[in-house]
C-alpha positions in Angstrom: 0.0 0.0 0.0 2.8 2.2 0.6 4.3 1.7 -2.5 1.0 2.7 -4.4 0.1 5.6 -2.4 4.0 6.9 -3.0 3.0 6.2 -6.8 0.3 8.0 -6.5 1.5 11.1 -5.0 4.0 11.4 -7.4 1.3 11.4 -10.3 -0.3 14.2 -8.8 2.8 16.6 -8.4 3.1 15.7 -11.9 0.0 17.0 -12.7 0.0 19.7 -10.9 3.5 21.1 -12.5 2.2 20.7 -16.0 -0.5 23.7 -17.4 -3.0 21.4 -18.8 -5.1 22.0 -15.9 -4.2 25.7 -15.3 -5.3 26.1 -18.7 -8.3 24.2 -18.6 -9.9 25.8 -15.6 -8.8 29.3 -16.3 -10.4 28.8 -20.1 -13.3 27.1 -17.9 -13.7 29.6 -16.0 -13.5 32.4 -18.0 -16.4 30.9 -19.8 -18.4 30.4 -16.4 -18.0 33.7 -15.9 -19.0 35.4 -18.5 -21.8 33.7 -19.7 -23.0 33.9 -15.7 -22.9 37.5 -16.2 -25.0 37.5 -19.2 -28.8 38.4 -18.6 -30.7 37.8 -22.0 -34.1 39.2 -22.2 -34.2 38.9 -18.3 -35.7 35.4 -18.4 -34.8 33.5 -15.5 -35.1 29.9 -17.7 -32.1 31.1 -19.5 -30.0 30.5 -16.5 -30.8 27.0 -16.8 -29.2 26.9 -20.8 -26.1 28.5 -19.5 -25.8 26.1 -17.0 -25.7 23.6 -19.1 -23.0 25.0 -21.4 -20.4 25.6 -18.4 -21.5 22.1 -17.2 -20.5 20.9 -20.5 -17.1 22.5 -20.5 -16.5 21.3 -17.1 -17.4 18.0 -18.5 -14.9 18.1 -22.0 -12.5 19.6 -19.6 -12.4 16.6 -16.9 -12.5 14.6 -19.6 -9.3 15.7 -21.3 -7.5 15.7 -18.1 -8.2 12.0 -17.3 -7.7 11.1 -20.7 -4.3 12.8 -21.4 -3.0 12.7 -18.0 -3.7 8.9 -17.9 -2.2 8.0 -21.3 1.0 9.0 -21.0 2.0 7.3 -17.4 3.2 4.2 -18.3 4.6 5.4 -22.0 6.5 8.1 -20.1 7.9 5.6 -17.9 9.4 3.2 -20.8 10.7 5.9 -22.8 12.6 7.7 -20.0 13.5 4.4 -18.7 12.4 5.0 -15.3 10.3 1.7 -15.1 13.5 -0.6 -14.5 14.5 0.6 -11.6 10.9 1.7 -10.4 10.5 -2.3 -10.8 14.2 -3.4 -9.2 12.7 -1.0 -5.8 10.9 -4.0 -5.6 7.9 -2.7 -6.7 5.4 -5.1 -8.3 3.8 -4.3 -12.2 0.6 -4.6 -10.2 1.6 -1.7 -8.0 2.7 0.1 -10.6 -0.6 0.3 -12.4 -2.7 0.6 -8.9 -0.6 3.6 -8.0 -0.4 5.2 -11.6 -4.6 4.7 -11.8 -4.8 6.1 -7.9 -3.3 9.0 -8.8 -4.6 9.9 -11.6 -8.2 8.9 -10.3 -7.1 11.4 -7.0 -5.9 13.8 -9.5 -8.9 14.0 -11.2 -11.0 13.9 -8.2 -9.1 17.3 -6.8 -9.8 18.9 -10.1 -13.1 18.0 -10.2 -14.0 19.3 -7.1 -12.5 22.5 -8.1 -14.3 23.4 -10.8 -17.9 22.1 -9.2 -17.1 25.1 -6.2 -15.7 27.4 -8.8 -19.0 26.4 -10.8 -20.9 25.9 -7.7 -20.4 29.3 -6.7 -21.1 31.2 -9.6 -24.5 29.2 -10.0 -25.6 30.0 -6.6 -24.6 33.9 -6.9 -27.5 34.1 -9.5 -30.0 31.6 -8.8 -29.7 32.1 -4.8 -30.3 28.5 -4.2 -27.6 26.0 -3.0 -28.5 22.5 -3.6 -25.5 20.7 -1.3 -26.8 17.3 -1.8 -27.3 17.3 -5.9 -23.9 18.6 -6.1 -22.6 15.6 -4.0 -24.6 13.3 -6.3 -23.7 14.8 -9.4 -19.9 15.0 -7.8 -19.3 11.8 -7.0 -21.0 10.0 -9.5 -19.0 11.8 -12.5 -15.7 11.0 -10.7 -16.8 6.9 -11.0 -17.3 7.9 -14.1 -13.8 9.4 -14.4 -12.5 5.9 -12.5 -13.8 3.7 -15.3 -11.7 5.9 -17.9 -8.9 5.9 -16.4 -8.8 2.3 -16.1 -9.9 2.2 -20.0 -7.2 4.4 -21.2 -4.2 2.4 -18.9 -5.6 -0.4 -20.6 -5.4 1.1 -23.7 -2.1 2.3 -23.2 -0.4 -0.9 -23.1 -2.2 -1.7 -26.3 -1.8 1.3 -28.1 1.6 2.4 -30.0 1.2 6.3 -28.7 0.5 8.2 -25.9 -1.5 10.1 -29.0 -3.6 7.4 -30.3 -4.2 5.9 -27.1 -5.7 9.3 -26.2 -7.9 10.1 -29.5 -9.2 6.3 -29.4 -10.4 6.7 -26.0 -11.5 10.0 -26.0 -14.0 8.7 -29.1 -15.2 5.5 -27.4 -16.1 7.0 -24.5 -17.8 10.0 -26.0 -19.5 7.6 -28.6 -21.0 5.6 -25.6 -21.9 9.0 -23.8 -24.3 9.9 -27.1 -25.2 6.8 -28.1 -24.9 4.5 -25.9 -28.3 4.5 -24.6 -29.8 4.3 -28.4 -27.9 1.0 -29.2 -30.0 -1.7 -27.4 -33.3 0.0 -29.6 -30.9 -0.2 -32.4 -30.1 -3.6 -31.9 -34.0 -4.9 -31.6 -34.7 -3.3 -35.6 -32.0 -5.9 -36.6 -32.3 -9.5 -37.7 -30.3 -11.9 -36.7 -27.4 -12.5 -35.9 -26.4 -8.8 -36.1 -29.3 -8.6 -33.8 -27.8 -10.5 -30.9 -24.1 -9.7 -31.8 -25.4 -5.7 -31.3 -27.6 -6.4 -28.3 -24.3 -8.6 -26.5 -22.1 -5.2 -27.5 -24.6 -3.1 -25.9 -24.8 -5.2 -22.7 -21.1 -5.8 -22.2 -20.1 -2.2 -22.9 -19.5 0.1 -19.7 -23.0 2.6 -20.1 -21.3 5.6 -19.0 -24.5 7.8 -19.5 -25.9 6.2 -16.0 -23.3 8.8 -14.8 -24.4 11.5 -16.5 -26.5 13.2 -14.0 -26.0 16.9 -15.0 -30.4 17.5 -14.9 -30.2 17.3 -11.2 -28.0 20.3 -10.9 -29.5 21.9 -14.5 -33.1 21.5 -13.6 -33.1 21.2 -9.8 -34.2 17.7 -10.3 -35.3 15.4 -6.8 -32.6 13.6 -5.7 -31.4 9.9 -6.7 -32.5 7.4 -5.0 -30.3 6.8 -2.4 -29.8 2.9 -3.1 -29.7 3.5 -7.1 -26.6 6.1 -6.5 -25.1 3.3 -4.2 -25.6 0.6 -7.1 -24.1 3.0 -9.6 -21.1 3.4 -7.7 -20.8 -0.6 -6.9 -21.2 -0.9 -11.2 -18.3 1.8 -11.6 -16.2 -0.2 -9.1 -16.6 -3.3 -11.6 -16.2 -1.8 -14.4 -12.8 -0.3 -13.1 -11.5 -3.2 -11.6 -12.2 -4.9 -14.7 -10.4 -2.7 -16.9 -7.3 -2.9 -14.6 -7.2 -6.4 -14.2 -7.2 -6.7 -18.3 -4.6 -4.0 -18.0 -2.4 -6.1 -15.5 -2.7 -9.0 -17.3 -1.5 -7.1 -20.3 1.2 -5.7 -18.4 2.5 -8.5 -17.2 3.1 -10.6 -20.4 4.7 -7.1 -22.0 8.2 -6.5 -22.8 9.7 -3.3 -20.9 12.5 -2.9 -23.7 
């Protein structure tokens, strides 16, 4: 455990020393800003479009972060030849992974949290209403969300030649699933067979990242989730992630360091 945790804390100064999140949030949050200052034909409803814009952003923006920071750990490590003697420490390939998807998860989690306040804030500055628990709801379910694509795009990058294409690849299946994803079971069903069943497996196997997507309940003011149904969402994150890593260990273990 202490060989993770050291891991992970070593991802997250990395982070934190590059600008990709600087950038991110300041572009973010220039955006928030600005269209929170707008007032268009002083209807209150419009409050609810811009809040769905700068929830979008923070969305693409988290996104990117877990994406790009995620795909070039282990790359990183081969070419600058750090992973031999991160191995001879002794530190397990298991470790390796479980620290490199801790910290980027943590990583994540800390930005995340920084732009719902930042967002959070600005929101509650115009609408005068401070819904604590959606926040939390919407908070913590999009950082499972963020857990199963991290694991995804370690897996992918032990697959994948670049850092690059591991990152573009990713970044399309998981905003593929986000749009479609919920259509392709009623696509499969207009089918015959076999495409039918070959579709409808696809759609069942696949990780439906859209269960995360809870952005109506901080948009529209929505009741909360069910307390049990958020709990099973996070159990079916927690699968999914711990899938993805195991594939990604048992790649990692069969792959040549050289």
């Amino acid at each position: 455990m202490n060989n993770i945790l050291a891991l992970a804390i070593v991802v997250i100064k990395e982070l934190y020393r590059r600008k990709d999140f600087y950038v991110l949030f300041v572009l973010t949050g220039l955006l928030t800003v600005l269209l929170g200052s707008v007032n268009l034909f002083n209807d209150d409803k419009i409050v609810r479009y811009l809040k769905e814009i700068c929830l979008l952003l923070i969305w693409v923006s988290c996104l990117v972060i877990a994406i790009v920071t995620t795909a070039r750990q282990i790359p990183a490590e081969r070419e600058n030849r750090t992973i031999f003697p991160l191995l001879a420490k002794p530190v397990s390939r298991a470790q390796v992974l479980l620290g490199k998807f801790t910290g980027c998860w943590l990583t994540c989690g800390l930005a995340l949290l920084i732009f719902y306040l930042f967002f959070g804030v600005v929101s509650g500055t115009r609408e005068h209403h401070w819904p604590f628990l959606n926040y939390f709801q919407a908070l913590w379910l999009h950082w499972w969300l963020l857990a199963i694509v991290i694991a995804m795009t370690l897996l992918g990058s032990l697959i994948f030649a670049a850092p690059s294409s591991n990152s573009t690849i990713i970044f399309i299946i998981v905003v593929g699933i986000l749009l479609l994803g919920r259509h392709l079971g009623k696509v499969a069903l207009q089918l015959p067979e076999p495409s039918q069943s070959i579709v409808y497996s696809g759609y069942m196997a696949m990780p439906h990242l859209e269960f995360f997507d809870v952005r109506d309940l901080i948009i529209h003011n929505r009741d909360l989730i069910a307390w049990w149904a958020w709990g099973m969402a996070t159990l079916y994150a927690m699968a999914y992630s711990a899938f993805f890593l195991f594939l990604a260990w048992l790649a990692f273990r069969k792959k040549a360091l050289n």
